[in-house]
N, C-alpha and C positions, 0 to 999 in steps of 0.2 A: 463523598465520592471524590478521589482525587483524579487526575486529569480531564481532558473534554468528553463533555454530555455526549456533544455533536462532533461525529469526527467524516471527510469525505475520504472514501478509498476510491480509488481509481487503479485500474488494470488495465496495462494497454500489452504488444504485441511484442515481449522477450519470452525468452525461456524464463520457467517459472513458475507457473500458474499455483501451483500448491502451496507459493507463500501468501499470494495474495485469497486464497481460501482458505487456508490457516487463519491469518487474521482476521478473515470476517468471522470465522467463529468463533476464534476469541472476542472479539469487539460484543458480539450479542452476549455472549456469554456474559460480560461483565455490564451489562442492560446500556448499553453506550447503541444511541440513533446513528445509524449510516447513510450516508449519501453514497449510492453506488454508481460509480461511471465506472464503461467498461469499454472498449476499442474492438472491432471485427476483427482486427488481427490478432488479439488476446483471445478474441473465443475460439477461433483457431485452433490454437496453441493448447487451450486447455482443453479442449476436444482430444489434440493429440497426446497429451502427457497427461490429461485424468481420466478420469470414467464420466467427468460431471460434461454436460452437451446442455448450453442453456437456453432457454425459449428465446426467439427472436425478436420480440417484443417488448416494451418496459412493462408491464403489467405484468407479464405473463412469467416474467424472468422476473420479478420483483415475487412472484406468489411462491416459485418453486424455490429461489435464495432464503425465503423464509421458512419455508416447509424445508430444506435442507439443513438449515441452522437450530431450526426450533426457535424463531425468533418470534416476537409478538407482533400483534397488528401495526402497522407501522412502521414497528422499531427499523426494518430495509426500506429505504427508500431510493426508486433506478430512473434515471435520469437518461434520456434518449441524449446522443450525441451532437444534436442539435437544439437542445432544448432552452433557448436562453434565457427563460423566465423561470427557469429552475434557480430553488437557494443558492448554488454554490455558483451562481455565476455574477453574482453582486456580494460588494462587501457590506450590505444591509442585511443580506439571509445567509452569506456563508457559514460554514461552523469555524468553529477557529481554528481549528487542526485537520492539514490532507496529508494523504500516504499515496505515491504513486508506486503498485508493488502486483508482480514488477516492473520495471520501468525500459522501455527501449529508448535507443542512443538514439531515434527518432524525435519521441514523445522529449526526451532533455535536450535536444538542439531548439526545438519548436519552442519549448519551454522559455532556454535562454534567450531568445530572439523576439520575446512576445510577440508570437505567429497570431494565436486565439483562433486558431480553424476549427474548432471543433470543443464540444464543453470542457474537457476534460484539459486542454491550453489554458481555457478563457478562467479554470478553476484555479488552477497552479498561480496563471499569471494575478487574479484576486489575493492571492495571499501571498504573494510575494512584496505586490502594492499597501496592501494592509499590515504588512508586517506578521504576519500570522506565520504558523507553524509548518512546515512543508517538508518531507521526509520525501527522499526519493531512493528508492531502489533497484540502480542499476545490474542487471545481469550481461555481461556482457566478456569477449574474453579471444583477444587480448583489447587493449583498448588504443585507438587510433591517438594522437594529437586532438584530432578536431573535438574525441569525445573527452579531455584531459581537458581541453580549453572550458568547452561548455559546462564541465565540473565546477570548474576552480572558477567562470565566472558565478554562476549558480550557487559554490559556498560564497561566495562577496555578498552575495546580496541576500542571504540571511538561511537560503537552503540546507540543510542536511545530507550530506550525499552520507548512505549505506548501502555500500556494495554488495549482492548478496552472496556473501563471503564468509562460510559456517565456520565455527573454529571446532578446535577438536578436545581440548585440555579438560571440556567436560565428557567425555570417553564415549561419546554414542555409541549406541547399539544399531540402530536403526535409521533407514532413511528419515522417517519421521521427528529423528532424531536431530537432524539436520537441518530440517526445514523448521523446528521450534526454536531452534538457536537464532536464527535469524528473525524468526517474529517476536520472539523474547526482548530480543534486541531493539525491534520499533517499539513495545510495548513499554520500556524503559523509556526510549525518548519521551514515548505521549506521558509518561507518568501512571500507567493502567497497572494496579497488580498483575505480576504473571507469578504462577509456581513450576516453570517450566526448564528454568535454566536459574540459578543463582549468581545473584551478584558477585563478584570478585571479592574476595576474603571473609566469603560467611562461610566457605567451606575450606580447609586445607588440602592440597594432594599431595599424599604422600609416594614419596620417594623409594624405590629399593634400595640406592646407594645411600 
């Protein structure tokens, strides 16, 4: 199996939500354990922009993410917002790889500034400490200074910024289409097979001229 067994996704309060549901079902699909943090202003959000409305509770949103995924016993695991005896908030149980997706200019200020108000800080800020892997995706648009700063400190200290910034050269059809370009894309970072989008120069496009 190549990339992490264990990977924590987090979702907090941008526009979005379909990528960060995309990759959960990629992730189970490829038998990869989740740590799920997720933000009230993310459930929001994805209330407004999906059809998915998810139980209020970590059990109960941990039973229907896996009945939505088809995931195995376990394989989801949802972490209340205060939970700090949860894995992802020591670098003794973390996994080694988070995904904040998508990510508000909130959740990466708090980030940069090692706030830790809430699990899903206290996660990022664990692997940024440990040096572990941390993939943030920003939606946001246009983007102020203050969130340029907290980028460009967040790349220094080992983060990933992916904007969630679909290209087009592979010719979508579909929204769906768009939204797998971008999880193709984290999917790449983590090292996870995708067959969703192709790497650059395994296919040629051709030209009319």
């Amino acid at each position: 199996m190549s990339g992490p067994e264990r990977i924590t996704l987090a979702m907090t309060g941008a526009s979005g939500a379909q990528y960060g549901l995309r990759l959960l079902d990629c992730l189970v699909q490829e038998d990869r354990e989740v740590h799920f943090l997720i933000s009230k202003a993310a459930q929001l959000v994805m209330a407004t922009e999906t059809d998915v409305v998810l139980p209020a509770k970590p059990q109960a949103m941990q039973a229907f993410l896996s009945e939505y995924t088809g995931a195995a016993a376990g394989q989801i695991r949802v972490f209340a917002k205060e939970d700090w005896m949860a894995p992802p908030a020591s670098g003794s149980g973390a996994p080694t790889a988070m995904v904040v997706v998508p990510c508000s200019t909130g959740t990466l200020s708090a980030i940069a500034t090692g706030a830790c108000n809430n699990l899903i800080e206290r996660a990022a800020d664990v692997a940024l400490k440990e040096r572990r892997q941390l993939i943030l995706v920003p939606r946001e648009a246009p983007y102020s200074s203050i969130h340029l700063e907290n980028m460009l400190k967040l790349s220094n200290l080992g983060a990933v910024i992916l904007p969630a910034s679909p290209g087009f050269y592979h010719q979508p059809q579909t929204l769906d289409d768009l939204v797998d370009f971008v999880v193709a894309r984290i999917l790449n970072l983590l090292q996870i097979p995708q067959d969703m989008l192709p790497r650059w120069g395994e296919h040629h496009f051709v030209s009319d001229e």
